[in-house]
VOSE-977956 format. One line per 10 residues: number of its first residue (from 1); their letters; for each residue x, y, z of N, C-alpha, C. Coordinates in pm, 1 decimal. Example, Ala and Ser with C-alpha at 12.3 -4.5 7.8 and 13.67 -1.06 7.14 Angstrom:
<atoms>
1> AS> 1319.0 -569.0 780.0 1230.0 -450.0 780.0 1320.0 -330.0 780.0 ~ 1285.0 -225.0 708.0 1367.0 -106.0 714.0 1290.0 3.0 787.0
</atoms>
This chain:
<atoms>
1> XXXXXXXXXX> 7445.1 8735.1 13852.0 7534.3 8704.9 13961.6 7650.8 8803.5 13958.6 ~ 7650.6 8832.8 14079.7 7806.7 8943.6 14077.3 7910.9 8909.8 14086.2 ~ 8031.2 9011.4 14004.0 8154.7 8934.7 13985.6 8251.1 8883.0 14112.2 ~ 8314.9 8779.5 14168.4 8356.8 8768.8 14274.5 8498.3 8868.8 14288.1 ~ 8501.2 8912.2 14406.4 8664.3 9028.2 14436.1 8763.6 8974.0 14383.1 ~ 8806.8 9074.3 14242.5 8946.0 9025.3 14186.2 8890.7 8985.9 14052.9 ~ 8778.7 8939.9 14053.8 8720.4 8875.0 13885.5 8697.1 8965.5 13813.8 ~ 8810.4 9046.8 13751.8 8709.7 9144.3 13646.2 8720.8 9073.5 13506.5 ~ 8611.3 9147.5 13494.5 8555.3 9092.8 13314.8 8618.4 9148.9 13223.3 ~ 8697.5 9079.0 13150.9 8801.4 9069.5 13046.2 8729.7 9045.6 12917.9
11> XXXXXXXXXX> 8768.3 9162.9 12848.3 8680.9 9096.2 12686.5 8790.3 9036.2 12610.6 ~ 8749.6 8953.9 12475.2 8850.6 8808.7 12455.8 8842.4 8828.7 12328.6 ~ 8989.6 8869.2 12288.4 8992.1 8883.7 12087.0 9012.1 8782.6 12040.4 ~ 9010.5 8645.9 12121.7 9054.6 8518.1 12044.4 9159.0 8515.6 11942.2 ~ 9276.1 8611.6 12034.6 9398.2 8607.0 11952.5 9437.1 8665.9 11823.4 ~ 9281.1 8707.6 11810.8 9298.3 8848.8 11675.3 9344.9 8942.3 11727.0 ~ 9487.1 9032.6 11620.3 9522.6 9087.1 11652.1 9442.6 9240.2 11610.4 ~ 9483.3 9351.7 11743.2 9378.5 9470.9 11734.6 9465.6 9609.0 11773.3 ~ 9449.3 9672.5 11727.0 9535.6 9809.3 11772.5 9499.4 9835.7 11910.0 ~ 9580.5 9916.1 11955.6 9567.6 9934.4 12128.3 9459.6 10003.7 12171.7
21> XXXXXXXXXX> 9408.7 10094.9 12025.7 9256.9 10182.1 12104.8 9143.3 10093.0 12058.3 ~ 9175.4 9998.3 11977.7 9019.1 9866.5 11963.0 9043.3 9786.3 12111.2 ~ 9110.7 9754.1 12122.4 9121.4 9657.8 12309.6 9063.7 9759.5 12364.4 ~ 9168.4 9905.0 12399.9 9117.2 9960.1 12532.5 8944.5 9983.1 12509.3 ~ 8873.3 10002.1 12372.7 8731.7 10126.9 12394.4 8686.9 9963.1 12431.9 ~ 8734.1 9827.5 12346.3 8661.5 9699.3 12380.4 8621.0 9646.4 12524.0 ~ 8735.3 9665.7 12558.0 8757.3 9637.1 12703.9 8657.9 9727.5 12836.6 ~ 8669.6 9825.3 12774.6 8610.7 9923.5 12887.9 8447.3 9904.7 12809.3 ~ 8420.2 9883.9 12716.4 8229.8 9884.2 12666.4 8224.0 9718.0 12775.0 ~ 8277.0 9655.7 12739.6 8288.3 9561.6 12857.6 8248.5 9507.4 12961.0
31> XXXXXXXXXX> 8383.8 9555.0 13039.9 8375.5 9563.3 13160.3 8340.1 9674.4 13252.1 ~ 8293.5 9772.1 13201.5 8200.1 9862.1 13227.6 8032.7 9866.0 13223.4 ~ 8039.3 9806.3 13118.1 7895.5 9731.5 13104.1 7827.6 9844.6 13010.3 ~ 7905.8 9907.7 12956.6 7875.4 10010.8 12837.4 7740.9 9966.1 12763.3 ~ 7794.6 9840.2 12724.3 7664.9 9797.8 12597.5 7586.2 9720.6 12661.9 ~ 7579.6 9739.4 12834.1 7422.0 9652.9 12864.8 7397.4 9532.3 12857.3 ~ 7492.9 9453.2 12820.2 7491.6 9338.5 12767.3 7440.9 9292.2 12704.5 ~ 7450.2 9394.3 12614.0 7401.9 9347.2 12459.7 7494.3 9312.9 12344.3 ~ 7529.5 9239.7 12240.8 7623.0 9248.8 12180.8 7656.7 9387.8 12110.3 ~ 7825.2 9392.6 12071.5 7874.3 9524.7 11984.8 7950.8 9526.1 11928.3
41> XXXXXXXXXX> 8018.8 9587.6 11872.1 8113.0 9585.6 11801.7 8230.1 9745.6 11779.1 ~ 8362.3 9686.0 11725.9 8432.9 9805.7 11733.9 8434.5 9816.8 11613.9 ~ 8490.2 9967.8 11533.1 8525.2 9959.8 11415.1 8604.9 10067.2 11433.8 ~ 8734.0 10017.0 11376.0 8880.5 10102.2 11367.0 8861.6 10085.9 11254.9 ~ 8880.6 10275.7 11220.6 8887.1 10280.2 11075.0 9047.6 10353.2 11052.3 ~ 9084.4 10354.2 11147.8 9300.5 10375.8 11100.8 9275.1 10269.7 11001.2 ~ 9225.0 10133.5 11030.8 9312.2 10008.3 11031.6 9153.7 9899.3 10917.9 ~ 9089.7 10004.2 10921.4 8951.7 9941.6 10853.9 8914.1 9815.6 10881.8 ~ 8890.0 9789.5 11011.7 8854.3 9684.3 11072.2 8752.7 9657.6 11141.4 ~ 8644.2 9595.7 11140.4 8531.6 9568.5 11249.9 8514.5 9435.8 11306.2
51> XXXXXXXXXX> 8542.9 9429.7 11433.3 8519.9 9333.2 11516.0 8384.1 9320.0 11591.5 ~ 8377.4 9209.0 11595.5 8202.9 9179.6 11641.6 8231.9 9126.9 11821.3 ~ 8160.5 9173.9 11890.1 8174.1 9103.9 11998.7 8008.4 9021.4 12084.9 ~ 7976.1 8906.3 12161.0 7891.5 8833.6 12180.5 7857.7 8935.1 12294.1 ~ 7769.0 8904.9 12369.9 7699.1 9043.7 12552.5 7814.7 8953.8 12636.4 ~ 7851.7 8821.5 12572.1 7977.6 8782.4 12720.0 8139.3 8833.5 12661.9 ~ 8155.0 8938.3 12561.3 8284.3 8961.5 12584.9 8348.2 8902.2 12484.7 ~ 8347.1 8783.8 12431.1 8428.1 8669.9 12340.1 8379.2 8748.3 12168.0 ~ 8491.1 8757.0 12105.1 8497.1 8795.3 11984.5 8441.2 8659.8 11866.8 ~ 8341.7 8781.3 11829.0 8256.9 8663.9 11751.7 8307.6 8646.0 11636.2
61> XXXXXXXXXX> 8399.9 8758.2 11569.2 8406.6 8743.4 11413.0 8513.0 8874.0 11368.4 ~ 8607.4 8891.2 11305.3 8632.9 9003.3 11305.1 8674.1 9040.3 11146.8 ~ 8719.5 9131.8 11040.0 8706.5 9142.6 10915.6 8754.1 9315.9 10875.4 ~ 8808.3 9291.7 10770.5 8814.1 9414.3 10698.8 8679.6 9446.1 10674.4 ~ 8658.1 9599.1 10657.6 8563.7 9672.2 10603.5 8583.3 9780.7 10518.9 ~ 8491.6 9811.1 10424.1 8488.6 9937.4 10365.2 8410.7 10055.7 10425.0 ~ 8508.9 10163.3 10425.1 8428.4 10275.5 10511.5 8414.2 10372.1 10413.7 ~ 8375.7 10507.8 10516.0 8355.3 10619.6 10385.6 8441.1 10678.3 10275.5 ~ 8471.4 10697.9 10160.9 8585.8 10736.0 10098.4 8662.7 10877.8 10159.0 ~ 8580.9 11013.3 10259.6 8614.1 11080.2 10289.3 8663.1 11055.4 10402.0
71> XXXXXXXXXX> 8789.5 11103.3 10528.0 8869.6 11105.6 10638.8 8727.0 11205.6 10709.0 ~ 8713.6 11175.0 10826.7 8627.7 11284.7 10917.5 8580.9 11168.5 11004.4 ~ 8469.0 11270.4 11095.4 8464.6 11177.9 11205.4 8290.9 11222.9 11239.9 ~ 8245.8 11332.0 11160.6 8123.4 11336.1 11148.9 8037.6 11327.9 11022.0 ~ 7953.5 11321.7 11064.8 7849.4 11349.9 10908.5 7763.6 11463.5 10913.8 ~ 7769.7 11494.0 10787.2 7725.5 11608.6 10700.1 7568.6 11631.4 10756.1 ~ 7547.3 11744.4 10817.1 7398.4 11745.6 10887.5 7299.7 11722.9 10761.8 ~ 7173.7 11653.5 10799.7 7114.6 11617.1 10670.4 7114.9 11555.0 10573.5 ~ 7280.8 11474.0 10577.3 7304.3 11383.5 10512.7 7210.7 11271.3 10485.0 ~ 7158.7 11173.2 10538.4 7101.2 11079.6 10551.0 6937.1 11088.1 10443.1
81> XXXXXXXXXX> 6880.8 11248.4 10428.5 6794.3 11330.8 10343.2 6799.1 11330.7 10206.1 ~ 6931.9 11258.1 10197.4 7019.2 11364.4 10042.5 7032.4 11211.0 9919.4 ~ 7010.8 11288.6 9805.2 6998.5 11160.0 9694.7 7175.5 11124.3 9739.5 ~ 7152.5 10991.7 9702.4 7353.1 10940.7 9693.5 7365.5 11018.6 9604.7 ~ 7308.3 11094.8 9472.5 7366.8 11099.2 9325.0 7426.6 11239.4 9376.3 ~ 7376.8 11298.6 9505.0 7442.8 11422.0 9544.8 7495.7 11425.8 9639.0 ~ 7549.0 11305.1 9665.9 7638.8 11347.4 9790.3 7822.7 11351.6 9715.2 ~ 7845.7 11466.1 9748.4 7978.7 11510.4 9713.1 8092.2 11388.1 9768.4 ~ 8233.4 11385.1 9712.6 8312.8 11277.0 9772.3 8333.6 11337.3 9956.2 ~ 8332.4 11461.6 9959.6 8409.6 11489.9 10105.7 8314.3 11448.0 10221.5
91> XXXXXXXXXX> 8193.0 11436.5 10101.5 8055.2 11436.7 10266.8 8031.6 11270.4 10312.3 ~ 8118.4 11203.0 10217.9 8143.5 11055.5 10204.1 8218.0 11019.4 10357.7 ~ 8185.2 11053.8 10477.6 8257.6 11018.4 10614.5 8108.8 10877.2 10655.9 ~ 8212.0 10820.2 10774.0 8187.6 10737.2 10852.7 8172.0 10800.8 11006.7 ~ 8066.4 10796.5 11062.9 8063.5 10948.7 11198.0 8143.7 10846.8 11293.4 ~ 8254.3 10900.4 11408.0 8294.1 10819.2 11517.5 8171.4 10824.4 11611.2 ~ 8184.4 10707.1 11706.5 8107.7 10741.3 11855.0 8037.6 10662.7 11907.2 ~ 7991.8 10634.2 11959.7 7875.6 10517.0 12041.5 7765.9 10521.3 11944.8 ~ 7711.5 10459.8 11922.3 7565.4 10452.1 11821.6 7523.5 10269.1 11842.7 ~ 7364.0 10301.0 11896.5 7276.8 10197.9 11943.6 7241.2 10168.1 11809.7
101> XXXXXXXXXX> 7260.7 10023.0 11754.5 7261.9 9965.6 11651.2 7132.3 9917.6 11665.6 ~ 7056.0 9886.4 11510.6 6929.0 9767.3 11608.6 6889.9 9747.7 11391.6 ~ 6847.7 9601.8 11355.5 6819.8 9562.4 11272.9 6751.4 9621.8 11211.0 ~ 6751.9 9592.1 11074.5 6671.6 9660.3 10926.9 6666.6 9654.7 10829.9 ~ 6627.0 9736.8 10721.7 6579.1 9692.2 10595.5 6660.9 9820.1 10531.2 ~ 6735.3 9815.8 10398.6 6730.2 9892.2 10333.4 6602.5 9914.1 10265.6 ~ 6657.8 10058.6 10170.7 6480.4 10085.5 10093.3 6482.8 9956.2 9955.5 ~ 6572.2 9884.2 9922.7 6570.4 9782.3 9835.2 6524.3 9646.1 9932.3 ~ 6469.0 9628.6 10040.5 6447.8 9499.9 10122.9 6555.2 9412.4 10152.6 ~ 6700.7 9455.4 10167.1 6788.4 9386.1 10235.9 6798.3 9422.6 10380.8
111> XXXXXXXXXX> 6840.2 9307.4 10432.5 6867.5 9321.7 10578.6 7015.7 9351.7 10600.5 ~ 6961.7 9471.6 10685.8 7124.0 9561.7 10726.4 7082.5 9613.9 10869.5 ~ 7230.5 9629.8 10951.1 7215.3 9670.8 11081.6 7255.1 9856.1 11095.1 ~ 7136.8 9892.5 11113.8 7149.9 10046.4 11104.1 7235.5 10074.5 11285.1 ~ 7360.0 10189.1 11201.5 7473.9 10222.3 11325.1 7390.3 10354.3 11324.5 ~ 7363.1 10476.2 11255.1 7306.7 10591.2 11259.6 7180.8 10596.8 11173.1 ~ 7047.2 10558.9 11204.4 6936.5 10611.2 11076.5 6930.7 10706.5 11030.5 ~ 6969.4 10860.0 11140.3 6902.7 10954.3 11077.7 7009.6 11010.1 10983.6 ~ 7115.3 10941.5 10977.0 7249.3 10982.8 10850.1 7271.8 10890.6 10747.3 ~ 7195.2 10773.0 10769.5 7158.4 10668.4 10666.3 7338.2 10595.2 10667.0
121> XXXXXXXXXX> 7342.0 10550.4 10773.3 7499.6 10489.6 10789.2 7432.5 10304.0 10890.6 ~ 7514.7 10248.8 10838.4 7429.1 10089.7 10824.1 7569.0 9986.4 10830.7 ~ 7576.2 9875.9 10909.1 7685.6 9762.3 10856.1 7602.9 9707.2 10750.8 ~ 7642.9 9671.6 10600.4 7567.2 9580.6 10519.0 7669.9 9516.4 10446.8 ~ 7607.3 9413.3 10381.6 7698.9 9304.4 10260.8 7732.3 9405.8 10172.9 ~ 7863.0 9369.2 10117.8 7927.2 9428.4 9979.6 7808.1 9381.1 9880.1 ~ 7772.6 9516.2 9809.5 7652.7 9511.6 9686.5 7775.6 9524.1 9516.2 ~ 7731.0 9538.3 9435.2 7779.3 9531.8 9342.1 7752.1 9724.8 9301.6 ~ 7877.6 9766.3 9285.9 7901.0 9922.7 9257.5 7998.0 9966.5 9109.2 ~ 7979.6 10035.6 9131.7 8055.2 10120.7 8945.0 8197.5 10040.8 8972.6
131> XXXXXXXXXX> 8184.6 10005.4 8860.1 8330.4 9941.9 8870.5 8426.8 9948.7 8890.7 ~ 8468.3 10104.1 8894.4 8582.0 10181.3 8913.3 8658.3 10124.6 9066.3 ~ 8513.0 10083.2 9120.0 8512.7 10091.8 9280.6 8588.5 9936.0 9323.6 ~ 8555.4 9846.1 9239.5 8568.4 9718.9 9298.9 8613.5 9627.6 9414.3 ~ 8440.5 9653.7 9476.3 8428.4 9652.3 9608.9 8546.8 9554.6 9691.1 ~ 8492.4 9416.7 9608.1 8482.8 9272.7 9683.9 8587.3 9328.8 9643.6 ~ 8717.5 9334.5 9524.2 8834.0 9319.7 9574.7 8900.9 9401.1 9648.1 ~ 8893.2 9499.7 9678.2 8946.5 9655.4 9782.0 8909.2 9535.9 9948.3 ~ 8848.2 9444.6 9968.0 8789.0 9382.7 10101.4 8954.0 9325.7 10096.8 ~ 8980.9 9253.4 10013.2 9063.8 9154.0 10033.6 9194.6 9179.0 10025.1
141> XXXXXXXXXX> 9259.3 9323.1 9987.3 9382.6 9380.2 9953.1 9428.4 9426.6 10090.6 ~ 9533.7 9404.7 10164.1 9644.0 9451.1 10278.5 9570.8 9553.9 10316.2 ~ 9634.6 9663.2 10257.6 9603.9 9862.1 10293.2 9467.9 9823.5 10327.1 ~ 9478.7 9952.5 10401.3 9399.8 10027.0 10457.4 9310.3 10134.0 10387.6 ~ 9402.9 10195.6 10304.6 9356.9 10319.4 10213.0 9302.4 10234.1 10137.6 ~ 9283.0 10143.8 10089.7 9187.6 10083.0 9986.4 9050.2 10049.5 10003.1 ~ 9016.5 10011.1 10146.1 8922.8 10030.8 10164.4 8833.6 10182.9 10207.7 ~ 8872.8 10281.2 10163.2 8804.6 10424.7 10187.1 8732.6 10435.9 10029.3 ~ 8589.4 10358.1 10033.0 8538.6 10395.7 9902.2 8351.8 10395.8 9934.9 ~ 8321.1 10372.1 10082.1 8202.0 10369.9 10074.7 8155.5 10496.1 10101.5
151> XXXXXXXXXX> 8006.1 10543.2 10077.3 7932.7 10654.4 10095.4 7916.6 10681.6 10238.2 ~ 7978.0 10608.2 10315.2 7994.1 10596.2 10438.8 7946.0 10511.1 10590.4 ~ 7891.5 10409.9 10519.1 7858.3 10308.7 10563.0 7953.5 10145.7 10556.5 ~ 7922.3 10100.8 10682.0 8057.5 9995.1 10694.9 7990.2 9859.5 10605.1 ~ 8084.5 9839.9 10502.7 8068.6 9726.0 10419.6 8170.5 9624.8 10429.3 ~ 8108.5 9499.4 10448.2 8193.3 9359.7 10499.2 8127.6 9299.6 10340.3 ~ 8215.2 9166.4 10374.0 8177.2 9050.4 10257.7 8075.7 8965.1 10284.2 ~ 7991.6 8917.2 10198.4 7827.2 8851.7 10202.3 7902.8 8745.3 10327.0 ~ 8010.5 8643.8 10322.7 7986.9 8538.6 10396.2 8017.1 8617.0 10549.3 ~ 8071.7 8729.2 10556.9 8091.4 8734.4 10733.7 7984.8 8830.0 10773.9
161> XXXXXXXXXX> 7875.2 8890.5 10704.5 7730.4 8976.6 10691.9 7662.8 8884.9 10745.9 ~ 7688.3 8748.2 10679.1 7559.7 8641.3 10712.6 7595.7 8552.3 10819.6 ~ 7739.9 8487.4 10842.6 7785.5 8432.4 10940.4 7779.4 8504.4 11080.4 ~ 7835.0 8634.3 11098.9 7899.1 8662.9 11167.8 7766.8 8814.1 11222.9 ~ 7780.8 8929.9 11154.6 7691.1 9049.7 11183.3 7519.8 8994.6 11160.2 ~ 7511.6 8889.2 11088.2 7334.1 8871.8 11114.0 7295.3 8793.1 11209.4 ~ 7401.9 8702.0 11274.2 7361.2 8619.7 11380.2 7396.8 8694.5 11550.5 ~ 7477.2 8795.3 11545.6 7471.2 8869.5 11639.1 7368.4 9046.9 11646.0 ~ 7426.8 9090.6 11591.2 7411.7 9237.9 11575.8 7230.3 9245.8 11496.7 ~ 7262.5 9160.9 11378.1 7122.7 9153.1 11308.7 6992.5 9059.0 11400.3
171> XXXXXXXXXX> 7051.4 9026.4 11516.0 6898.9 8976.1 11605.3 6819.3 9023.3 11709.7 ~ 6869.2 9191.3 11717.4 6817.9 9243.0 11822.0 6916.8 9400.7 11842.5 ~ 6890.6 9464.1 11937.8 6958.0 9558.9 11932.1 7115.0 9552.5 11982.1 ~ 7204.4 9653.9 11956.6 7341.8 9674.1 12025.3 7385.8 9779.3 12000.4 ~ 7550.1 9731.3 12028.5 7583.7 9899.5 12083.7 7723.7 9880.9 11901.5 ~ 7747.9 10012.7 11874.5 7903.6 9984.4 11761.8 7903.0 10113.0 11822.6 ~ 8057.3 10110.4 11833.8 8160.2 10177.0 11863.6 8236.5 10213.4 11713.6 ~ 8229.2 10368.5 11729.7 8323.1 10385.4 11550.1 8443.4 10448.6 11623.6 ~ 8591.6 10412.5 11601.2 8691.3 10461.1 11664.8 8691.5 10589.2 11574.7 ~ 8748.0 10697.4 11654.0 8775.8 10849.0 11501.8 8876.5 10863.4 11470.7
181> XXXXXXXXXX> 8931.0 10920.1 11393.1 9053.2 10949.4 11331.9 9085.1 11094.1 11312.2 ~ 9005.8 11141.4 11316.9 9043.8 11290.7 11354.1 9053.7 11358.9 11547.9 ~ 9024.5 11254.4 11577.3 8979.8 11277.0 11746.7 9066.8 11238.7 11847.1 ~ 9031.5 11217.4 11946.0 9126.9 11174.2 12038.9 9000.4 11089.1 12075.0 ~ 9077.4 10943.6 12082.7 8959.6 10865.1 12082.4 8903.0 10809.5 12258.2 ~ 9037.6 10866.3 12289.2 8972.6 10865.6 12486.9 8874.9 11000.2 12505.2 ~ 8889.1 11148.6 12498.2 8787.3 11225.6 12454.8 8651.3 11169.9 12385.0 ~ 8657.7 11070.5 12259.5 8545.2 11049.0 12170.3 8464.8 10991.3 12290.3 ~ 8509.4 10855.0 12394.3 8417.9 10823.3 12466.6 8488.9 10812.0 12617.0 ~ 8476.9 10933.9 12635.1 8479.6 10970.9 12759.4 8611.5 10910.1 12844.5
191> XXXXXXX> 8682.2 10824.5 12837.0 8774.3 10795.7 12884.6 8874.5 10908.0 12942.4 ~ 8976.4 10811.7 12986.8 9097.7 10925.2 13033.3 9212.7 10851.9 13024.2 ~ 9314.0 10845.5 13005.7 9431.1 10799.1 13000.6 9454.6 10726.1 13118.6 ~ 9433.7 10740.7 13198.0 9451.1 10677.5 13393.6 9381.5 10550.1 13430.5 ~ 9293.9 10541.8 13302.2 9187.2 10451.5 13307.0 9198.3 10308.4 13257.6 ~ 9312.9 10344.9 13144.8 9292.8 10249.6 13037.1 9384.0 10134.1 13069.2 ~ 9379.1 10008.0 13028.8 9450.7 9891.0 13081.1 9545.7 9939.3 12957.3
</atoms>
């Protein structure tokens, strides 16, 4: 059914609070109809945050994450090819940009929602890592900089993996949005300043 004159479609953070470029890219995947109406999600990594959103707009879940330990906004061509035991710390990025999400398996048989396959970049549950790293608690600490320790894939905590990203994102395909940090994130997806609420 089409929207009636004057009804535009408003996406709904349920009062979570979001930096001004997670609303605007939210808003416009939206009410643009970006993601098809499929569910998606944003991930601001200024602010290491991923928000989940339902195909009607309403924020399903939202959470700190761990991203790549390196600052960038692409990945290392071939990356996704490469043993972890060789991937250097700098090639450790999270790529910005639109990427059609759709359910999966790691090569250990967990279920994870692949954001890029062919760079091997995935939302999955916090696994247990060298200790140095300590995942689960870097989830739960304020900063921001604390969470920059993954190989570059977005890591949440087992209960909002299973609550929240397997009952949306993990049942079919969608859209994640990676905000960049080296970019201009109206450039990253096409926007323009004139545009934005």
């Amino acid at each position: 059914m089409a929207a009636a004159p004057g009804d535009a479609r408003r996406v709904d953070f349920g009062g979570q609070a979001a930096s001004p470029e997670a609303r605007a890219v939210a808003q416009w995947a939206y009410a643009e109809r970006n993601a098809e109406g499929r569910p998606f999600a944003i991930v601001d990594k200024k602010l290491a945050r991923l928000y989940v959103f339902g195909p009607d707009g309403r924020l399903v879940g939202a959470t700190a994450a761990l991203l790549g330990l390196a600052r960038g906004d692409d990945s290392v061509p071939g990356i996704g090819l490469k043993p972890v035991n060789l991937i250097a710390p700098a090639e450790r990025t999270t790529p910005s940009g639109r990427f059609e999400s759709v359910p999966g398996r790691n090569d250990k048989g967990e279920a994870i929602v692949w954001v890029d396959y062919d760079a091997a970049i995935a939302i999955h549950r916090v696994r247990p890592g060298p200790s140095a790293e300590q995942r689960a608690q870097r989830l739960v600490t304020p900063g921001a900089d604390d969470k920059r320790v993954s190989y570059g894939c977005i890591v949440v905590s087992e209960g909002f993996y299973e609550q929240v990203v397997a009952k949306t994102l993990g049942r079919g395909r969608g859209v994640v949005y990676v905000l960049p940090e080296t970019r201009d994130w109206q450039v990253e997806f096409g926007l323009s300043a004139a545009g934005q609420m």
